[in-house]
C-alpha positions as CSV (number, residue, x, y, z in Angstrom):
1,X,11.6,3.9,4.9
2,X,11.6,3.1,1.3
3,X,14.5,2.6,-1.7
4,X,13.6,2.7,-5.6
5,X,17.1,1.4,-7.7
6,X,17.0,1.5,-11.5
7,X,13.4,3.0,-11.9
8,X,11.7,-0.4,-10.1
9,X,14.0,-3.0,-10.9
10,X,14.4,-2.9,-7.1
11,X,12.4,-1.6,-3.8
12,X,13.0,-1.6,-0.8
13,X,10.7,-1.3,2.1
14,X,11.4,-1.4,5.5
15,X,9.4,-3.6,7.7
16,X,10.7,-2.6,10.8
17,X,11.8,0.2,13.1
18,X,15.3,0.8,13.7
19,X,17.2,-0.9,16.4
20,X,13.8,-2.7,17.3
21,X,13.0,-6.3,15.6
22,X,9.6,-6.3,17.3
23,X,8.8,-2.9,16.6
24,X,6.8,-2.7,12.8
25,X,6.0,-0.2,10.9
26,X,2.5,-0.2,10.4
27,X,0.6,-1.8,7.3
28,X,-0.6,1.7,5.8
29,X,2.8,3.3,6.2
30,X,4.4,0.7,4.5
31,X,1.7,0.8,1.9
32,X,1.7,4.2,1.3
33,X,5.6,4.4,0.7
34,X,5.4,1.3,-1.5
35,X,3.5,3.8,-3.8
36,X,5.6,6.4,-3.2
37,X,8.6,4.1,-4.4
38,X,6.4,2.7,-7.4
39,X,6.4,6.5,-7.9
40,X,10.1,7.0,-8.7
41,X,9.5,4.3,-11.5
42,X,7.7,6.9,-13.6
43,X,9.5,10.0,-11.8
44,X,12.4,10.8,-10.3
45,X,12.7,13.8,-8.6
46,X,9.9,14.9,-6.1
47,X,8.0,18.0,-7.8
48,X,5.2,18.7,-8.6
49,X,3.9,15.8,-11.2
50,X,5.7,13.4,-8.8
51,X,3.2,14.5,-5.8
52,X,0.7,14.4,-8.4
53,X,1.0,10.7,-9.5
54,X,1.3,9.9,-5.9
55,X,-1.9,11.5,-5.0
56,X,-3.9,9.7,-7.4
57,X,-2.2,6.3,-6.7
58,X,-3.3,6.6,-3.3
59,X,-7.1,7.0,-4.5
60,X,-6.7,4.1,-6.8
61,X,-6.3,2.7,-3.2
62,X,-8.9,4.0,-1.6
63,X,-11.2,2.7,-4.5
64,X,-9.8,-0.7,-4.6
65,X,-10.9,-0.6,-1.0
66,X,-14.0,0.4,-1.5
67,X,-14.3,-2.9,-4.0
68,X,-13.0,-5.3,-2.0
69,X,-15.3,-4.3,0.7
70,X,-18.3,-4.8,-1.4
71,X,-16.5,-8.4,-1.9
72,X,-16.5,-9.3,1.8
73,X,-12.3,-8.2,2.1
74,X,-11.4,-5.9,4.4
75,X,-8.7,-3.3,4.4
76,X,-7.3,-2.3,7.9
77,X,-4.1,-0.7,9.1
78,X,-3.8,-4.6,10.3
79,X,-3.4,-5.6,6.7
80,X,-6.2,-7.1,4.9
81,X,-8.7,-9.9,6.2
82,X,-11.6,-11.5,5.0
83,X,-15.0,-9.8,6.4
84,X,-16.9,-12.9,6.3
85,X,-16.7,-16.4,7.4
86,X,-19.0,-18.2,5.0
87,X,-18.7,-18.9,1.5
88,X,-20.1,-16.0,-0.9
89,X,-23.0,-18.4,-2.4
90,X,-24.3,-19.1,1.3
91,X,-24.7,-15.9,1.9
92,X,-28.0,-14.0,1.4
């Protein structure tokens, strides 16, 4: 699903399912093997410290989340929409 060339000066993510152009992958596995690409930019081969940088980009995730959701943002396997309809100020 994913391609890293020349340790990020390219990825590659696929969007959609093969043989389908109205069949897409969904948001959080496309996310979650953008990290795993942005991975290979600071190690190669899949061992242990790979799956260990992984790991922890995918809390950094989870905790950006968490932040934006305390901003009125929310994150959904849909992508990420706003959780309210009124300006920040207006509301109490």
């Amino acid at each position: 699903m994913g391609l890293n060339v020349g340790k990020g000066i390219e990825v590659k993510l696929r969007l959609r399912r093969d043989g389908s152009d109205l069949d897409f992958i969904p948001y959080e596995e496309v996310l979650d093997t953008m990290l795993h690409e942005l991975c290979h930019n600071e190690r190669g081969p899949h061992d242990a410290q790979f799956y260990k940088l992984w790991d922890e980009l995918r809390k950094v995730r989870g905790l950006l989340c968490i932040l934006m959701f305390r901003q009125g943002v929310l994150c959904t396997s849909g992508g990420i929409t706003l959780a309210y309809s009124t300006p920040r100020q207006c509301r109490s």
